[in-house]
C-alpha positions as CSV (number, residue, x, y, z in Angstrom):
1,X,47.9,2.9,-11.6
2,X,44.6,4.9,-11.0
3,X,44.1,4.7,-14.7
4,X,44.7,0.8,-14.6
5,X,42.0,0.7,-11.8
6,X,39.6,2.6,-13.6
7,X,39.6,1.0,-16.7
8,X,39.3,-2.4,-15.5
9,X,36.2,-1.2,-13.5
10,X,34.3,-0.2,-16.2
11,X,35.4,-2.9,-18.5
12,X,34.1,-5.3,-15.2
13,X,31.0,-2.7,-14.9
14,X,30.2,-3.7,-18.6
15,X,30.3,-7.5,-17.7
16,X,27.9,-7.2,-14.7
17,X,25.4,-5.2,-16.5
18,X,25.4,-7.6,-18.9
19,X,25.3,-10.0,-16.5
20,X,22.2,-8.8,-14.5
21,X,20.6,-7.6,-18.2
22,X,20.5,-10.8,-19.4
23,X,19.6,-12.8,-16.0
24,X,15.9,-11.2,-17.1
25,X,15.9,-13.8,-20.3
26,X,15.4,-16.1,-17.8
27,X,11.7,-15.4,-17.1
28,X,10.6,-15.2,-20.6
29,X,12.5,-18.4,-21.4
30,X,10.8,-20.5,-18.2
31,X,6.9,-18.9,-19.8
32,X,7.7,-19.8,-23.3
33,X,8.6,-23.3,-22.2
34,X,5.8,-23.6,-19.6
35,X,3.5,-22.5,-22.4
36,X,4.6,-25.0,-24.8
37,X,4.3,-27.6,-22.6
38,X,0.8,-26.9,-21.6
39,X,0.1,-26.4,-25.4
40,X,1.1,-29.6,-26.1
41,X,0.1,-31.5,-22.9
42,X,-3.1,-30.3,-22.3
43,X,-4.2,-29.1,-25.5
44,X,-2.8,-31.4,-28.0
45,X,-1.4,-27.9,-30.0
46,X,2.0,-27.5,-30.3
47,X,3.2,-24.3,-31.2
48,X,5.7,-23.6,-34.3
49,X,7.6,-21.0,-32.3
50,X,8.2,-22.1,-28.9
51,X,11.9,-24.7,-29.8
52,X,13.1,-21.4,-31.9
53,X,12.2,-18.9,-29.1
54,X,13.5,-21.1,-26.6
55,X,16.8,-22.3,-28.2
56,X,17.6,-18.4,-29.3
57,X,17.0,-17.1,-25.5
58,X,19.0,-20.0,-24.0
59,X,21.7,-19.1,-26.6
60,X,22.1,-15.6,-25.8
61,X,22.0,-16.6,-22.0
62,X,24.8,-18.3,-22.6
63,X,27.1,-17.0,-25.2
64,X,26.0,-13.5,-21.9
65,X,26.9,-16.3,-19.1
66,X,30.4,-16.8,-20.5
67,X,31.2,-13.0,-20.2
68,X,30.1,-12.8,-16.7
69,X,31.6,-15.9,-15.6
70,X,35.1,-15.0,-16.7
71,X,34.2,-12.0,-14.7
72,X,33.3,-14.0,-11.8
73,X,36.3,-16.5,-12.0
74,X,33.9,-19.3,-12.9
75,X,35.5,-20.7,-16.0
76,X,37.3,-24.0,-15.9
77,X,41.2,-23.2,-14.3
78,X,44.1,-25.2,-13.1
79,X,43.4,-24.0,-9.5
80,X,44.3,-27.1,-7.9
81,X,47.7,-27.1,-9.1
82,X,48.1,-22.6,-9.2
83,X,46.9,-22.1,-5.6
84,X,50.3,-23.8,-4.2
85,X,51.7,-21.1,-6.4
86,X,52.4,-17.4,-5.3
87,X,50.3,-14.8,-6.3
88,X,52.8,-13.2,-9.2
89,X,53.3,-16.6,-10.3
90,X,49.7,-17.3,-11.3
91,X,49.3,-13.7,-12.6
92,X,52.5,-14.4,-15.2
93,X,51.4,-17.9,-16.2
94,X,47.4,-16.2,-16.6
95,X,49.1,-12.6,-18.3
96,X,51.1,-15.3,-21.0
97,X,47.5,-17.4,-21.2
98,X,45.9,-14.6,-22.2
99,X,48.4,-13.4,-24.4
100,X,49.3,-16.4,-26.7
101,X,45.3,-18.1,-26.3
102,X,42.7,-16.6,-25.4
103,X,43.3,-13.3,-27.3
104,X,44.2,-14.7,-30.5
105,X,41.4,-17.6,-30.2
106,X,38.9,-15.5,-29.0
107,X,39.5,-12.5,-32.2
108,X,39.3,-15.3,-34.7
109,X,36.1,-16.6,-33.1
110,X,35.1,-12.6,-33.5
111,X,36.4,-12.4,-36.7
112,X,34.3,-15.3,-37.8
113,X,31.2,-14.2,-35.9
114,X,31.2,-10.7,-37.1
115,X,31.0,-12.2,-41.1
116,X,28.4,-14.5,-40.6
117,X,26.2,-12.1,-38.6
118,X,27.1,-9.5,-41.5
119,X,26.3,-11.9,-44.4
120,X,23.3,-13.1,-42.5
121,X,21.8,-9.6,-41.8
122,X,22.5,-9.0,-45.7
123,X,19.8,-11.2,-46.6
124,X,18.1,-11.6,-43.7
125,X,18.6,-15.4,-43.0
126,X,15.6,-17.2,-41.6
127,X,16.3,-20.5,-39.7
128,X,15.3,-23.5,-41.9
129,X,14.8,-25.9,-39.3
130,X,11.2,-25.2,-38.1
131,X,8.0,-24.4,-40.3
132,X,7.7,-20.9,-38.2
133,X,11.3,-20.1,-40.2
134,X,12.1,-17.4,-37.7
135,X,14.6,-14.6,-38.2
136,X,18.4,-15.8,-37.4
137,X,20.0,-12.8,-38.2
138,X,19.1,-10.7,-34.7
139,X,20.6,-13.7,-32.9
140,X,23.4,-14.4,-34.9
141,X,24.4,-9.8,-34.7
142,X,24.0,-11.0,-30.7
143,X,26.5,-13.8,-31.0
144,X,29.2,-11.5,-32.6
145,X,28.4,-8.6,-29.5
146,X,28.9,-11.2,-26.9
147,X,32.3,-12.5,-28.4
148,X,33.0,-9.0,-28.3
149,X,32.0,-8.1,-24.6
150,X,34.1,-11.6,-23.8
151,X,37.1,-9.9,-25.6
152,X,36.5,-6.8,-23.3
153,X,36.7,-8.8,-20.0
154,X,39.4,-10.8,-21.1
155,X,41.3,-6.7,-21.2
156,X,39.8,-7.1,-17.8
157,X,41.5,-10.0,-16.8
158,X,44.7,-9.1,-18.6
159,X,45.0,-6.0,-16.6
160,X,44.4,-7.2,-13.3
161,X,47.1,-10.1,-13.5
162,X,49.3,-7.0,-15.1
163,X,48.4,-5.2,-11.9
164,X,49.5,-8.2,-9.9
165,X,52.6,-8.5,-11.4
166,X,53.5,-4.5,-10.9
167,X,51.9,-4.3,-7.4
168,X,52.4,-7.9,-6.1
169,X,48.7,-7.8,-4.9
170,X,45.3,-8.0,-6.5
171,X,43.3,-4.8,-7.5
């Protein structure tokens, strides 16, 4: 069991470093929007980089976010109808969740992400949707890491409703 408890610390380590890493995304996101705005607002220049800049940060905060709030319990649950449930209960129903959805859906989401972020670094894909035509291929490499992390906590997760079930009580 010591074995159990130390892997799912480090696998939960690994989703609040990424967690606190990415929180810092924030602050460069808020200036490149302030700037933009005050480009365009007060000096009638709109920049070509600021929606591409902005879109990629927000993306990575959030493909980051999911990891961290599976960690911290914050994704969408059944918890009104679980809680009347006991303990092993919820861990069974959550260990068979895991098991026949979230693992499968989440390694094909992987499996796709990993291809196009391999095809993509191949020829070095540029987004075609601005005149700036900035590089895709560092975001879409990012994409595939997170699904990856998210696969990692879901181990977590696994593990602890395994524990549950063994021990009758959480880690």
């Amino acid at each position: 069991m010591h074995a159990l408890k130390r892997i799912v610390r480090g696998l939960d380590n690994i989703a609040l470093w990424l967690g606190r890493l990415t929180w810092w995304l924030v602050i460069p996101l808020m200036a490149v929007l302030a700037y933009e705005v005050i480009a365009r607002k007060l000096f009638v220049s709109p920049t070509i980089w600021a929606m591409d800049i902005s879109y990629m940060l927000n993306g990575i905060l959030g493909m980051a976010g999911a990891v961290y709030a599976l960690y911290r319990g914050g994704h969408i649950a059944i918890d009104f109808i679980s809680d009347k449930w006991s303990l092993r209960t919820q861990a069974a129903l959550n260990a068979v969740f895991y098991v026949t959805c979230f693992f499968p859906g989440i390694s094909i989401f992987l499996w796709f992400a990993s291809r196009f972020a391999y095809d993509s670094w191949l020829i070095r894909e540029r987004a075609i949707t601005s005149a700036w035509m900035a590089p895709i291929y560092p975001l879409k490499m990012l994409m595939a890491l997170a699904i990856g992390f998210l696969l990692l906590q879901g181990i977590s997760e696994f593990l602890k409703n395994v524990y549950v079930l063994l021990r009758g009580h959480k880690l």
